[in-house]
C-alpha positions in Angstrom: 26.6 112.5 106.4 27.0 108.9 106.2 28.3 106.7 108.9 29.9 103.2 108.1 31.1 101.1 110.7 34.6 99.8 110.0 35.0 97.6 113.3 33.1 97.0 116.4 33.7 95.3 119.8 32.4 96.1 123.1 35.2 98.7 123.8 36.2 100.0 120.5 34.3 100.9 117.5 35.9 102.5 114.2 33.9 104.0 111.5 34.1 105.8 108.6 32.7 109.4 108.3 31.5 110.4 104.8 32.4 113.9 103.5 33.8 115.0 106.8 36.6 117.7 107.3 39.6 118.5 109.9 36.8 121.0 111.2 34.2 118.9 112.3 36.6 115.6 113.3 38.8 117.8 115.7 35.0 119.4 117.2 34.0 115.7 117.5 36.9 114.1 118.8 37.6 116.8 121.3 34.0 115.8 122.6 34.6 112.9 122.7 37.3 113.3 124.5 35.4 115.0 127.5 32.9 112.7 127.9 33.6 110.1 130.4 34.2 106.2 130.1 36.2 107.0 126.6 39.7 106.6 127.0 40.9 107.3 123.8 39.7 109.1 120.7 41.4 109.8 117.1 41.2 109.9 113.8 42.7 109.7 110.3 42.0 110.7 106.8 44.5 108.9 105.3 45.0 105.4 106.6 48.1 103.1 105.3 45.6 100.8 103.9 44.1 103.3 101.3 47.2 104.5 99.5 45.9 107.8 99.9 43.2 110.5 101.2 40.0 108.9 102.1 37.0 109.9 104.2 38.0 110.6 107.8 38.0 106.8 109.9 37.4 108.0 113.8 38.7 104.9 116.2 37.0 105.4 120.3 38.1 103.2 122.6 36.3 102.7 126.0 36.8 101.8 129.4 35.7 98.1 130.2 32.1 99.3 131.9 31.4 102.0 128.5 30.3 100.4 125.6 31.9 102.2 122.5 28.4 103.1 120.3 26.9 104.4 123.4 30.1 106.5 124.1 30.0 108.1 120.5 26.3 108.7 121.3 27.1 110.9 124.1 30.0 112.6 122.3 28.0 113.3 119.3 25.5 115.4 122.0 28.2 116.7 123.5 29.0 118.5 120.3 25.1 119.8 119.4 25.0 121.2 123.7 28.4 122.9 122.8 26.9 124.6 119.6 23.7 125.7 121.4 25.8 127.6 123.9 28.0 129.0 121.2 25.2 130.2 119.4 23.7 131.4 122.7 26.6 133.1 123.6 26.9 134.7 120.2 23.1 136.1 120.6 23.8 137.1 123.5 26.5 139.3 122.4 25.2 140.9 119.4 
């Protein structure tokens, strides 16, 4: 995966996400979502600037006391503690 960072201020930060799908950028920006201090999350695969599909460019915006890289930081964990208790529900049930 390769990261690229687009645009960054103290409450926003836009990047560019290498080889990414729908499937993980919904799983990360629902995350990120969830975690606190971010008030917005999205992103797009096909900005107007590119005249067509591109890698997948997720904007976070943050409250005024939640500075944006640290708020993706916590979202991206938030994703790897939701797959360890997916996969530990899924032992668990087999």
């Amino acid at each position: 995966m390769e990261l690229r960072v687009i645009e960054k201020e103290p409450t926003m930060i836009s990047i560019e996400i290498a080889g990414e799908s729908h499937t993980f950028m919904n799983v990360l920006k629902g995350a990120l979502l969830e975690t606190e201090g971010i008030t917005a999350a999205t992103y797009d695969v096909n900005p107007e600037q590119s005249g067509g599909q591109t890698d997948p460019v997720l904007t976070i915006k943050t409250d005024e006391q939640t500075d944006a890289l640290d708020a993706l930081e916590a979202g991206a964990e938030r994703v790897i503690e939701k797959s360890n208790d997916f996969t530990d529900a899924f032992e668990a049930a087999a």
